[in-house]
C-alpha positions as CSV (number, residue, x, y, z in Angstrom):
1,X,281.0,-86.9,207.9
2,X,278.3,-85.4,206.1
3,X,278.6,-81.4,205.6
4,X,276.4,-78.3,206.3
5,X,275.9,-76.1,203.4
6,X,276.5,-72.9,203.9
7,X,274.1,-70.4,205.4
8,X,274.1,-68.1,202.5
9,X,272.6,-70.9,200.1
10,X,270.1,-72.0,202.5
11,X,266.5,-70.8,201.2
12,X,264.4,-68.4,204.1
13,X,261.1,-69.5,205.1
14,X,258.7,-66.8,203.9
15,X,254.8,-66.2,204.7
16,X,254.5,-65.5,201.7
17,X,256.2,-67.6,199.1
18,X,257.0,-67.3,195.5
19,X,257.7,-71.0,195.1
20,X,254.9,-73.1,193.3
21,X,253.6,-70.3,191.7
22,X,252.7,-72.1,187.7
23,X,251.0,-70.2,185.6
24,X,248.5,-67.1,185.9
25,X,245.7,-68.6,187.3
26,X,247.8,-68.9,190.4
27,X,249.7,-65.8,190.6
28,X,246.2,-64.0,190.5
29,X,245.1,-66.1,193.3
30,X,248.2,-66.1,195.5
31,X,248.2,-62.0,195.3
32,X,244.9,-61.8,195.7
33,X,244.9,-64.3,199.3
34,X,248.4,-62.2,200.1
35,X,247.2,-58.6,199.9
36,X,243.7,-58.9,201.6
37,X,245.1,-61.1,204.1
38,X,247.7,-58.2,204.7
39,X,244.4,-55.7,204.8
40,X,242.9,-57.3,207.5
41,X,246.4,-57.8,209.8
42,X,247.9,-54.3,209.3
43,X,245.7,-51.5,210.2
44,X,247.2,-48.8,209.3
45,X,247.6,-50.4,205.5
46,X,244.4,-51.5,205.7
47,X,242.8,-48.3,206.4
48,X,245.4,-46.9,203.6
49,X,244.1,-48.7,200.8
50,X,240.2,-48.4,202.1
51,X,240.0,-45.1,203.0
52,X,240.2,-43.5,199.5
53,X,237.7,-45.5,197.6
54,X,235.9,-44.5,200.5
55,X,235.5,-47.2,203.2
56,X,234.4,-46.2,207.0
57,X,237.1,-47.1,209.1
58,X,236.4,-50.0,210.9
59,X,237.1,-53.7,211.1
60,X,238.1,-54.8,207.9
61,X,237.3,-58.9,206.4
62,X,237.9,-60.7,204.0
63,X,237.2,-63.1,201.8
64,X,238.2,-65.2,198.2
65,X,236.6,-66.7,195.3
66,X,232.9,-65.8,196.4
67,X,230.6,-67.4,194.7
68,X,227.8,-65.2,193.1
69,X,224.8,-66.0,190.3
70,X,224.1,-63.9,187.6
71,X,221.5,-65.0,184.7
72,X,221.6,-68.5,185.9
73,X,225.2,-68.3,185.8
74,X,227.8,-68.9,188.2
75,X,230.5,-66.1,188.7
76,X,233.6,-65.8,191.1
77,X,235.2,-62.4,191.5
78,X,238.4,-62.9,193.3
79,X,238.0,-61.0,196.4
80,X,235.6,-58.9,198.9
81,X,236.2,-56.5,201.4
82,X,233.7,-55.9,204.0
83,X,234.5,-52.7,206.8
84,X,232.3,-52.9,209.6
85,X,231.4,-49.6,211.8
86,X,229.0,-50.2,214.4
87,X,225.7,-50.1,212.8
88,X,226.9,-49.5,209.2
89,X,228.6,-51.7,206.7
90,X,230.4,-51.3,203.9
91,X,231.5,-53.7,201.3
92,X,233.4,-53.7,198.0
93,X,234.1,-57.0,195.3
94,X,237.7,-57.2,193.8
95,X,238.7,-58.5,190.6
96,X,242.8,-59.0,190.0
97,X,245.1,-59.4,187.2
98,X,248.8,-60.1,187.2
99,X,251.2,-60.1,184.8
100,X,250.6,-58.8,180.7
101,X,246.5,-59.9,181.6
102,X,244.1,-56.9,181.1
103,X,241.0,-56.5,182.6
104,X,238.0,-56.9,180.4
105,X,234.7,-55.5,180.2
106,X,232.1,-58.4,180.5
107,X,233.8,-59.4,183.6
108,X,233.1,-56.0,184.9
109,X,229.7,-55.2,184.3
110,X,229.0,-58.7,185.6
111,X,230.6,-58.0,188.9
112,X,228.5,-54.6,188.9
113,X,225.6,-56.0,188.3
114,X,226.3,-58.6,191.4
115,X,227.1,-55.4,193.3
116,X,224.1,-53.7,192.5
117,X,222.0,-56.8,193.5
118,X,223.2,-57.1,196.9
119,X,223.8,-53.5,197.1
120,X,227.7,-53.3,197.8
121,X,229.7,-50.0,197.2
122,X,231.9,-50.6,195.0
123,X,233.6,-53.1,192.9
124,X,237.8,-52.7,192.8
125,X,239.9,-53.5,190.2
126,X,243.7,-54.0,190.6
127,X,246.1,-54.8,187.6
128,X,249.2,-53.4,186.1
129,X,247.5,-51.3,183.8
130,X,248.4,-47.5,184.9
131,X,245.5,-44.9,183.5
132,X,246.9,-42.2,181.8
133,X,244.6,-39.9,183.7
134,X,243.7,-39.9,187.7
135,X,240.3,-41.1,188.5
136,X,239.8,-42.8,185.1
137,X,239.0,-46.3,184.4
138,X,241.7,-48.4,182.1
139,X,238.3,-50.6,181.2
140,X,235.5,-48.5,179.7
141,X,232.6,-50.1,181.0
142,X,228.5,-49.7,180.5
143,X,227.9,-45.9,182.3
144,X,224.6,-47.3,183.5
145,X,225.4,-49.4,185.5
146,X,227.9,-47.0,188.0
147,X,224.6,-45.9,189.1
148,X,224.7,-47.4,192.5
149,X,228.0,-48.9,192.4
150,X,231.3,-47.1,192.7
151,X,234.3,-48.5,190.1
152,X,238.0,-48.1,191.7
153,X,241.1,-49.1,190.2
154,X,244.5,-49.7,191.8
155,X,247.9,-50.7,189.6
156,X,250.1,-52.7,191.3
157,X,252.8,-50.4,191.1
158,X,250.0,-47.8,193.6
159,X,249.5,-50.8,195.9
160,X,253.5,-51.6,196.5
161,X,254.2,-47.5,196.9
162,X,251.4,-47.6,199.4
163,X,252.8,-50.6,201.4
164,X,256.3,-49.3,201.2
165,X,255.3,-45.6,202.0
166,X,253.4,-46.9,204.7
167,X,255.8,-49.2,206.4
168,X,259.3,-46.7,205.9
169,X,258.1,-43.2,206.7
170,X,254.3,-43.6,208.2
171,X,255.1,-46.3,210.4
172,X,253.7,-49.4,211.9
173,X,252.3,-49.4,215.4
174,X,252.9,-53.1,216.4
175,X,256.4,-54.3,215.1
176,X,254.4,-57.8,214.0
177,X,252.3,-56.0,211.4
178,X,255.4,-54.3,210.1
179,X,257.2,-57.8,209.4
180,X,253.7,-59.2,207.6
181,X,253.5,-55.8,205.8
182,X,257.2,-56.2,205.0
183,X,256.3,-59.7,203.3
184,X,254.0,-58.3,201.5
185,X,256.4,-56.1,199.9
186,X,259.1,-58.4,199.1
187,X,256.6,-60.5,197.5
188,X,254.6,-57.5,195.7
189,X,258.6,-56.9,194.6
190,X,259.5,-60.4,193.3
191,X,259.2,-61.1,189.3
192,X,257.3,-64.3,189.9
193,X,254.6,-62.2,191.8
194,X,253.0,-61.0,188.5
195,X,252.8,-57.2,189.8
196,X,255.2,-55.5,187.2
197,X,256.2,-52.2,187.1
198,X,255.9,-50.3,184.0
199,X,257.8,-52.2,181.0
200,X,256.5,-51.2,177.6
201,X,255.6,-48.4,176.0
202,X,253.3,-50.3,173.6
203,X,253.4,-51.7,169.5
204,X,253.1,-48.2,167.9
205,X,256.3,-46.7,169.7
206,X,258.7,-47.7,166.6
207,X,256.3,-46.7,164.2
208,X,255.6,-43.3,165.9
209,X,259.7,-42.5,167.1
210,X,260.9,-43.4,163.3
211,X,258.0,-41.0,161.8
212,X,259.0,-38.3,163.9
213,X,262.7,-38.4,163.1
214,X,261.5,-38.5,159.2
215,X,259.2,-35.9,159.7
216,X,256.6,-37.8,158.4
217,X,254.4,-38.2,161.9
218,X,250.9,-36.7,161.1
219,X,248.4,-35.7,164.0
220,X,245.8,-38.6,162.7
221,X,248.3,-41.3,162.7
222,X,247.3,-44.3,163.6
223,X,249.0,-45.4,167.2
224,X,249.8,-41.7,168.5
225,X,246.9,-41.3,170.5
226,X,248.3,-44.6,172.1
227,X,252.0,-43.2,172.4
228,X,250.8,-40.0,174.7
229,X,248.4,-42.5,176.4
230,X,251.4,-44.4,177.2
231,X,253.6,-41.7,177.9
232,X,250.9,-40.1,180.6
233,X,251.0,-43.6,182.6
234,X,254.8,-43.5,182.6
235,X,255.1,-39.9,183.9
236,X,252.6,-41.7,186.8
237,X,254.3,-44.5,187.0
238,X,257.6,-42.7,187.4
239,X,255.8,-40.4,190.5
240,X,255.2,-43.7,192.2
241,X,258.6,-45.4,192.3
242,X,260.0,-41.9,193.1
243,X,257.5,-41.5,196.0
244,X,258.5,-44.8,197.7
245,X,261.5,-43.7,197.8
246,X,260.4,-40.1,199.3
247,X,257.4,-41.3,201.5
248,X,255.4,-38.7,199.6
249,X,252.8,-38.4,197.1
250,X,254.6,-37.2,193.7
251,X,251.2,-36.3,191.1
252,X,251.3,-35.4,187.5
253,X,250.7,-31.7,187.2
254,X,247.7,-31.8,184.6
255,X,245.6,-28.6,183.9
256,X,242.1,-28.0,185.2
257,X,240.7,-28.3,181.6
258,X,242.4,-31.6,180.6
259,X,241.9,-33.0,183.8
260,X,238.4,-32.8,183.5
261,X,238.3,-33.8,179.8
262,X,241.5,-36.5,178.9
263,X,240.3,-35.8,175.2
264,X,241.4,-32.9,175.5
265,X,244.7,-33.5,177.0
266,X,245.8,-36.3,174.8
267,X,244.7,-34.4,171.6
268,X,247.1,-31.4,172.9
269,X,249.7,-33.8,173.3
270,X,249.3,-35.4,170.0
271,X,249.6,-32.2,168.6
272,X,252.7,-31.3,170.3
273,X,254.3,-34.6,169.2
274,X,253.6,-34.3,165.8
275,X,254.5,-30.7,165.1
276,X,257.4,-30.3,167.5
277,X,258.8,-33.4,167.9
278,X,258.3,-33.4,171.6
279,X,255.8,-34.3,174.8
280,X,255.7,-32.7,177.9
281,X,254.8,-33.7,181.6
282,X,254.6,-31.9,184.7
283,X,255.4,-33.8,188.5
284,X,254.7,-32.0,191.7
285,X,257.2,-33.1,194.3
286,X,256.0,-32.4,198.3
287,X,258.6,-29.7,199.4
288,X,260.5,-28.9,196.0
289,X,261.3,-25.2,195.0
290,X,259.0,-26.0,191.8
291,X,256.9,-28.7,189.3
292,X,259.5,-30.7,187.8
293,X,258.9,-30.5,184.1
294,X,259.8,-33.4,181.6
295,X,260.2,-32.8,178.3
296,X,260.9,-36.5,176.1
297,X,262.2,-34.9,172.7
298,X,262.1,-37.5,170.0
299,X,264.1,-35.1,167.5
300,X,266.7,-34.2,169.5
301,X,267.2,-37.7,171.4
302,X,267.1,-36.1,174.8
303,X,265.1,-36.3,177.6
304,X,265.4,-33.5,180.4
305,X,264.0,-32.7,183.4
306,X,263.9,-29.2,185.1
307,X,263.3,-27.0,187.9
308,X,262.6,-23.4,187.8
309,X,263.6,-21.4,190.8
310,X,263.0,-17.6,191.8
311,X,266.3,-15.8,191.9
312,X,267.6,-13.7,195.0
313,X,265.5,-10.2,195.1
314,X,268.0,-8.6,196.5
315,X,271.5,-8.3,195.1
316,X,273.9,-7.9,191.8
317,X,273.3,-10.4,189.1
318,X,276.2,-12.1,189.9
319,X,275.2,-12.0,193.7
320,X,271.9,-13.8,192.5
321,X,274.7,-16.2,190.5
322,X,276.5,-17.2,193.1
323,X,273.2,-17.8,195.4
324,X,272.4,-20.7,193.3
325,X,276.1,-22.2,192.7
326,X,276.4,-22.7,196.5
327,X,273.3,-24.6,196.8
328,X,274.1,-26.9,193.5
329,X,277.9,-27.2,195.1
330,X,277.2,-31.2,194.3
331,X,275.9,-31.3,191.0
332,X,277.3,-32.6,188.2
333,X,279.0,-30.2,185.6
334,X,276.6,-31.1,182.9
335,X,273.6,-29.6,184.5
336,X,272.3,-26.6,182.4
337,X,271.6,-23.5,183.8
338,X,269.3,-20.1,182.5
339,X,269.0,-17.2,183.6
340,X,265.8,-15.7,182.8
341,X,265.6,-11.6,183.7
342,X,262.4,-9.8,184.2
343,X,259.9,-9.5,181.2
344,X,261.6,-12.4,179.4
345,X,260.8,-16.0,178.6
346,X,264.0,-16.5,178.1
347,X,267.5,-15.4,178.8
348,X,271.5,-16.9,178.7
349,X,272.3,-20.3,179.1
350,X,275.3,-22.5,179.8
351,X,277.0,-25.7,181.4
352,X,276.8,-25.5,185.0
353,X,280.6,-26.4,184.9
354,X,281.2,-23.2,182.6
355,X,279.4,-21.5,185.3
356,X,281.6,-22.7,188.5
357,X,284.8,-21.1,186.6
358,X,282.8,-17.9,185.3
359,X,279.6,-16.8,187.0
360,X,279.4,-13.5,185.0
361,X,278.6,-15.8,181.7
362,X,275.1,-15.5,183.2
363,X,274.4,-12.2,183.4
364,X,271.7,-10.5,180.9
365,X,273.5,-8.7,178.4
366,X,270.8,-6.3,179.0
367,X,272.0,-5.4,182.2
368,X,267.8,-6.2,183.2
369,X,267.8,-8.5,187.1
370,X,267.7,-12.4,186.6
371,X,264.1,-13.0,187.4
372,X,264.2,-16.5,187.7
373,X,266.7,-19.6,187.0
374,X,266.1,-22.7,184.9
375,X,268.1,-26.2,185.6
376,X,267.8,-28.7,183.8
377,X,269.1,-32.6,183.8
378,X,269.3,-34.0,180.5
379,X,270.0,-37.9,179.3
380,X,270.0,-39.4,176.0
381,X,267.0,-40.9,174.7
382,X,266.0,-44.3,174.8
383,X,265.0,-45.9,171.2
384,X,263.5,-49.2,173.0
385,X,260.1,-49.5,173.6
386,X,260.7,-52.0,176.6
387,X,262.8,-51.2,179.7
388,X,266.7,-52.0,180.5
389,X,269.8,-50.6,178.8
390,X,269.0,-48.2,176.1
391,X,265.0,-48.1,176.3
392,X,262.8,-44.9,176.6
393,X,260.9,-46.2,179.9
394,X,264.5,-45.6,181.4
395,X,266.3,-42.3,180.1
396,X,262.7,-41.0,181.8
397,X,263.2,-42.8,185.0
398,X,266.9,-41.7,184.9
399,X,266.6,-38.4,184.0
400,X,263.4,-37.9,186.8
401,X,265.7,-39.4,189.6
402,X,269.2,-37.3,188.5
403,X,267.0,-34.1,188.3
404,X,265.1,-34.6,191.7
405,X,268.7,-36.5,193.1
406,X,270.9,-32.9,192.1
407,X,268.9,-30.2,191.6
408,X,265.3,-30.7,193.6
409,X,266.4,-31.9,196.9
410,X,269.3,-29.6,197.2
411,X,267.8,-26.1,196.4
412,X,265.8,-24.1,198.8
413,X,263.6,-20.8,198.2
414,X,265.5,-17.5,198.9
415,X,264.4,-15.7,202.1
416,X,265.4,-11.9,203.1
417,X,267.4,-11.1,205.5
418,X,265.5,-9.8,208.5
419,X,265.9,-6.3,209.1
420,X,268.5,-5.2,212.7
421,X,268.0,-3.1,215.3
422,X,269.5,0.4,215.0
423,X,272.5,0.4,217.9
424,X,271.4,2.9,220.5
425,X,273.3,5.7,220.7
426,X,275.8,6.1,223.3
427,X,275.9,9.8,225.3
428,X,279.5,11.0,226.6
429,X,279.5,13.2,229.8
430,X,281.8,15.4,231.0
431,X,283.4,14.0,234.4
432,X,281.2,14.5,237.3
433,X,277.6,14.7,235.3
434,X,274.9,12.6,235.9
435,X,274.3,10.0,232.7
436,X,271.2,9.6,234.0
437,X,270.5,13.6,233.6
438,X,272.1,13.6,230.6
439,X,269.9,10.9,229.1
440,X,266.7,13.1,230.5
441,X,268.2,15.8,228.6
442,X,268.6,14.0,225.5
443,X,265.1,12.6,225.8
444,X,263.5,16.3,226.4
445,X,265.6,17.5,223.5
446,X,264.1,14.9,221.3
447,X,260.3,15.9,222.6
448,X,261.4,19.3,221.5
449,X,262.0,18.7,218.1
């Protein structure tokens, strides 16, 4: 009698499979068929994705592998979105990579020029390639020929945290769409899918991690500029797994003049490398007490991550002390805490398990109020320039997630206690008096004075 193997062996049908997939030609096609198939069957992802490289909402098509002509020769980009709004159209080309395969610029500028022929909006590019900088470009193409046609570009890791945000905390009207958007993330999420998440921090890390514990690193060394690059797409890349588990938007925290110029901010950064040893990110987390800073210091092997909070206004030092024990009451002993007081940058510092058995460690010698409180996570620092046990890309990851998982979801801003009533007074009477006479009394006697 033959036998039934056993159910959890047997292989799920899927709509959209990984099986088959040989080589990158078709990965690239298969995601590209998968996600604008998804686009056109899932509004609310559709209109996710379209909406900020600025799409009309409408009814959304398309299409793979369109043929186009340019200089008597025959180009295919891999996709096209058209969104239809009553009278007005709007329609965008797509060009994917999966996998270690980077977009190049050729390819681009013929896809703009096709663009600019048939006068589409924009052309898309999707890749793992993360952009140190929001709103740049990982390809630097021909200026000219943005003209009339917008240039977009999504990593993979940006299109799974918008599927998954959109799915688990925004929600899916029609419970079909949610299973096909579901697919779409367990195949966006398996290795043979091509979309990778961030895995290497790029050829010069050795070179540039074993100059800076010699002391050797010079700001004009060759591969540093590509170390900060790197680093800049990690701290994004990092916001984006942490927001799909939040259903929020984490951002880099970048200041208004290296935002605008990322010259500017990768020259600072460079700088701060070489002569301290050290780079430092910012993340802004919907609803936390603060920016999370990250600080990734090669010298001292340590990455940390910290949250500055506003102490109690109100209150002794230790009163203030105590404040922020309760609300870290699940933290881990290793945390570090500082207590800052007022017209100080810095102040006393210790183990957060020191802290639980001796609160008064914290207070200013100076006997000056704690302004403010410091917390930090720290990790040891990863030496490998890939990802798994004992690389960079993960003390970063690890030491983003602890701080957030201990300190930033636990802490919440001090408020005031509102202000009571004053009791009313009560009036005694002699037997036999009137309290309502006595109270006109006591009223008249207050007119009086």
């Amino acid at each position: 009698m033959a036998t039934t193997p056993t159910e959890p062996a047997w292989n799920a049908a899927r709509l959209i499979p990984t099986s088959g997939i040989n080589g990158a030609e078709e990965q690239e096609r298969r995601a590209t068929s998968a996600l604008l198939a998804v686009l056109t069957s899932v509004r609310e992802f559709g209109r996710a994705i379209t909406q900020p490289v600025g799409a009309p909402a409408g009814q959304i098509e398309t299409f793979i592998e369109v043929p186009f002509t340019v200089e008597d020769r025959k180009v295919f980009p891999d996709g096209l979105i058209r969104v239809r709004r009553g009278q007005r159209s709007w329609t965008a080309l797509v060009e994917v990579k999966t996998g270690t395969n980077a977009l190049y610029a050729q390819q681009l500028e013929d896809y703009l020029d096709v663009a600019r022929a048939h006068s589409f909006d924009a052309l898309i590019t999707i890749s793992n390639e993360i952009p140190a900088t929001i709103g740049t470009h990982p390809t630097p193409v021909d200026k000219r020929k943005l003209k009339k046609v917008a240039l977009h570009h999504f990593s993979w890791s940006e299109i799974l945290t918008a599927a998954v945000v959109q799915k688990e905390h925004r929600g899916v009207a029609d419970p079909d769409q949610a299973w096909i958007l579901g697919e779409l993330i367990r195949y966006l999420e398996h290795p043979k899918s091509g979309a990778l998440s961030f895995e290497d921090m790029g050829q010069s890390w050795v070179t540039v991690r074993e100059a800076v514990a010699a002391g050797t690193l010079r700001v004009n060394d060759a591969g540093l500029q590509e170390v900060v690059s790197r680093f800049d797409a990690l701290i994004r890349f990092v916001g984006l797994k942490l927001g799909r588990q939040l259903g929020s938007e984490v951002l880099p925290v970048v200041p208004r003049n290296e935002a605008s110029d990322p010259k500017v901010r990768s020259s600072r950064m460079a700088t701060e490398l070489a002569k301290d040893g050290h780079v430092t990110a910012g993340m802004r987390i919907p609803g936390a007490i603060s920016d999370l800073t990250v600080v990734a210091d090669l010298r001292a092997g340590q990455v940390t991550a910290s949250f500055t909070i506003d102490a109690p206004k109100e209150g002794k030092p230790t009163t203030r002390i105590n404040w922020l024990l309760r609300q870290l009451k699940s933290a881990s002993d290793s945390l570090r805490i500082e207590a800052i007081p007022v017209r100080s940058s810095s102040g006393t510092a210790e183990l957060l398990g020191t802290v639980r058995d001796n609160p008064a460690l914290l207070v200013p010698e100076s006997g000056r109020e704690i302004k403010s409180f410091v917390v930090t996570k720290s990790v040891p620092l990863g030496g490998k320039r890939g990802t798994g046990r004992g690389s960079f890309i993960d003390s970063v990851v690890s030491a983003v997630e602890s701080a957030y998982s201990e300190i930033g979801q636990s802490i919440k801003a001090w408020s005031a206690t509102p202000p009571k009533l004053r009791a009313a007074e009560v009036v005694e009477t002699e037997p036999g008096i009137d309290k309502s006479l006595a109270s006109a009394a006591l009223s008249s006697q207050d007119n009086d004075d």
